[in-house]
C-alpha positions as CSV (number, residue, x, y, z in Angstrom):
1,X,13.1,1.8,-5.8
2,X,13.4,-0.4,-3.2
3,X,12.1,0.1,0.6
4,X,11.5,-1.7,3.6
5,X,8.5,-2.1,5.6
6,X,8.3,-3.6,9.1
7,X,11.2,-6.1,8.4
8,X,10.1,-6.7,4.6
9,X,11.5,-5.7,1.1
10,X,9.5,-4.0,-1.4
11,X,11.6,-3.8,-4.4
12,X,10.5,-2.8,-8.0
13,X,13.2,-3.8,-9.5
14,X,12.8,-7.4,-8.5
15,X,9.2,-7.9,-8.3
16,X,6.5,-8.2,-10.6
17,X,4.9,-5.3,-12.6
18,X,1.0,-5.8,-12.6
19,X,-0.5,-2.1,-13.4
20,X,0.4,1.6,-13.8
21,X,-2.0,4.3,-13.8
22,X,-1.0,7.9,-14.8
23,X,-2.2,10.9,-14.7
24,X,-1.0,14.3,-16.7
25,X,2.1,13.5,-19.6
26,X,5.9,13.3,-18.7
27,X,6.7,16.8,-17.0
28,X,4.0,18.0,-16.0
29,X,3.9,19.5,-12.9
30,X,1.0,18.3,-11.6
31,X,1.2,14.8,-13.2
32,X,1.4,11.3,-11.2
33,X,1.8,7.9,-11.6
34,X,0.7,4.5,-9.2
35,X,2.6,1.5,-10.4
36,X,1.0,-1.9,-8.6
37,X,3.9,-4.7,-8.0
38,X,3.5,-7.8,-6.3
39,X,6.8,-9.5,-4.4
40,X,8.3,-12.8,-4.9
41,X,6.6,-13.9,-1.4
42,X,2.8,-12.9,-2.3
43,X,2.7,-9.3,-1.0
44,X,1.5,-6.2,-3.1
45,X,2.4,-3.4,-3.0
46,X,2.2,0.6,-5.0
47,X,4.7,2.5,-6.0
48,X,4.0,6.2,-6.7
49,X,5.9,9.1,-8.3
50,X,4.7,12.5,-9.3
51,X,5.1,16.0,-10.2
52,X,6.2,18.2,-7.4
53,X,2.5,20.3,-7.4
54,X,1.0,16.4,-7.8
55,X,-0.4,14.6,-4.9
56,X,3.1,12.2,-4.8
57,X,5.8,15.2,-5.3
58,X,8.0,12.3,-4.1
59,X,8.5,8.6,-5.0
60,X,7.2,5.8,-2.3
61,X,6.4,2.5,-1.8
62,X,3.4,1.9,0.0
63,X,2.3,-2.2,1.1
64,X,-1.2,-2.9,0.1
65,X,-3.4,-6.0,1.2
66,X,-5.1,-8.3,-1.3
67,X,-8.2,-7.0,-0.2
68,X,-6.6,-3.0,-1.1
69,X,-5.0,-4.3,-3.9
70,X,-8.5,-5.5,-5.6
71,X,-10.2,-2.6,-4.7
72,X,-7.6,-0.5,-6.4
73,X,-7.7,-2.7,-9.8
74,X,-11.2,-2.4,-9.5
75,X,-11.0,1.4,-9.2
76,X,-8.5,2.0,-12.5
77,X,-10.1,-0.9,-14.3
């Protein structure tokens, strides 16, 4: 998925995979996932997907700061 957010790229494809978390199995309804990515110029950011009864029923990008971004590996450690 790629997106952009106030005049940067977020890209999964070309940036680099640092975490996933899931939640649920493959299908399920209620099931989600938060992927963490971090772009060729420094910034993170979180990609999320889910079920459509999950809190994501859509895929996003959303920008995180460093200081998000440790508190969130800190979180799903």
């Amino acid at each position: 998925m790629k997106k952009v957010i106030c005049k940067k790229v977020y890209d999964t494809e070309t940036s680099t995979f640092i975490k996933k978390v899931t939640y649920g199995v493959f299908g399920c309804a209620d099931g989600w996932e938060e992927c963490l990515f971090q772009t060729e110029s420094g910034h993170y950011f979180l990609y999320t997907n889910g079920g459509a009864e999950s809190k994501y029923p859509q895929e996003n990008i959303t920008r995180m700061s460093a200081e998000k971004k440790d508190a969130w590996l800190k979180a799903n450690a």
